[in-house]
Each structure stands twice: as structure tokens, then as C-alpha cells.
N, C-alpha and C positions, 0 to 999 in steps of 0.2 A: 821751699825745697820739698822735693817729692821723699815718697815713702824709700823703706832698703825693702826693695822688693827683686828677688832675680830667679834663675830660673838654671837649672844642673839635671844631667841625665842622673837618675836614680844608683842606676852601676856605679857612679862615680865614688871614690871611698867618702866620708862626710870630712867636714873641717868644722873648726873650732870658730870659724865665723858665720855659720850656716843659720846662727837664731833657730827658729822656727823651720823644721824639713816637713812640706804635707807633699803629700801624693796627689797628681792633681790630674790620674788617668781613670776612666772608665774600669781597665782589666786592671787586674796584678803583671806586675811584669813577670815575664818569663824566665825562668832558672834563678828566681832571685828570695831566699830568704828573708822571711819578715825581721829575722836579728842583724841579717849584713845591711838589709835595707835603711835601716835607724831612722825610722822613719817616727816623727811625733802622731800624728794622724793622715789618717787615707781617706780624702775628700772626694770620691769618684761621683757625687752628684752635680758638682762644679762641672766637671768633664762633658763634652758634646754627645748628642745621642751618638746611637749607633749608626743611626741611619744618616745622619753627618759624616762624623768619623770616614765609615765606608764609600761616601761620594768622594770625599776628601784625597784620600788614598795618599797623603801627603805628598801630593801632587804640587811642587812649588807653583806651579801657572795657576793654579786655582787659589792659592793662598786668600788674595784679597777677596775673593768672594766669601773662600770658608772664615774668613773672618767677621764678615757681614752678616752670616748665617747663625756662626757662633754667637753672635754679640745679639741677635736677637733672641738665642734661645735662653740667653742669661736672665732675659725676662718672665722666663717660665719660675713658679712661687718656690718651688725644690732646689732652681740652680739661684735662686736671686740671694737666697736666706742662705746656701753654701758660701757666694760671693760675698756675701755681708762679715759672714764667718772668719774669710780669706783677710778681708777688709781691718777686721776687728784685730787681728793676728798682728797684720801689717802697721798697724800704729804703733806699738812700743819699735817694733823690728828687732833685728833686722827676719826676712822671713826668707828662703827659699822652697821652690817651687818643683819638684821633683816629676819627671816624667821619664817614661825608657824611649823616648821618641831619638832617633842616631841624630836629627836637624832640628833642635832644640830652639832656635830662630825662626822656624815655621810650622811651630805646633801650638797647641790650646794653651800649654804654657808661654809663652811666648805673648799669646793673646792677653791672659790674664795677667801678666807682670804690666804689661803698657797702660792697662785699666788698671792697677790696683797704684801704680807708684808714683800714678798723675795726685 
């Protein structure tokens, strides 16, 4: 059986089965409080560069690609040891995965739940 790994827009209020809430975006979200956010930690070195992100544009037709792109930059030593981190989280569980992304099924989140709860 895989990990309790999933993945909630940030805005969304937190719940009492959430485990573990890390932020798992480059930026802070917008108009959002780091006390409404209840966030345990903000892992933004996990997150895709920028220069991803920006190709990206949460372009669903691109998806599989920025997935191939992301999955290789997780091998860069700053995103692998974030990933490890994620990883480490993820064993007791359960963990959620926070991101202000509106299609939360085609964003870096999304990516890292499939990798973290195989």
C-alpha cells in the first residue's frame, strides 16, 4: 500500500485529517495569510524553477511534458534533498500537499503526490 500523500488548494480551510500541510509553491500565495494558511512548513525548493513554471503556464496540453521536465529538475541536489524531506514527511502520514494552483490535478503538486505515494 502506498503512502497518505494528496494534494488541497492552500485557500481551502485546513481539516483535522490534513497530517502534515507543506506548501509546495515557488511564490507565497496571493492575499493569503501565513496564520489562515496553517501551514506546517513552505517547501518552495521542491517547486519547479521559474523558468518551467513560466513555460508551463498551466497549460493543460503541456502537462505531460512539464511533467518530464519537472521530474527531471527533482534531480537537481536542492530539489532532490526537498523531495527526500517530502518523502520523510510522507512515511508516518498522512501528509497534504498545498498549492494556490485553481487545477490542482495539473500542477507540481499533483506531480509530487504520484511520486511521493507510489
Amino acid at each position: 500500500m502506498g503512502r497518505d500523500v494528496r494534494v488541497r488548494r492552500v485557500y481551502d480551510d485546513a481539516s483535522d485529517g490534513d497530517g502534515e500541510r507543506i506548501l509546495v509553491d515557488r511564490v507565497w500565495p496571493r492575499g493569503l495569510s501565513k496564520d489562515k494558511a496553517r501551514l506546517d512548513r513552505w517547501e518552495k525548493d521542491v517547486a519547479p524553477s521559474t523558468e518551467l513554471r513560466k513555460w508551463y503556464g498551466h497549460d493543460v496540453d503541456r502537462f505531460e511534458e512539464f511533467r518530464r521536465r519537472y521530474d527531471a529538475e527533482l534531480k537537481d541536489p536542492d530539489r532532490a534533498a526537498a523531495l527526500a524531506r517530502l518523502r520523510d514527511d510522507a512515511d508516518p502520514g498522512p501528509l497534504t500537499l498545498l498549492t494556490a494552483t485553481k487545477d490542482v490535478e495539473h500542477s507540481q503538486a499533483a506531480v509530487l503526490v504520484a511520486i511521493l505515494g507510489s
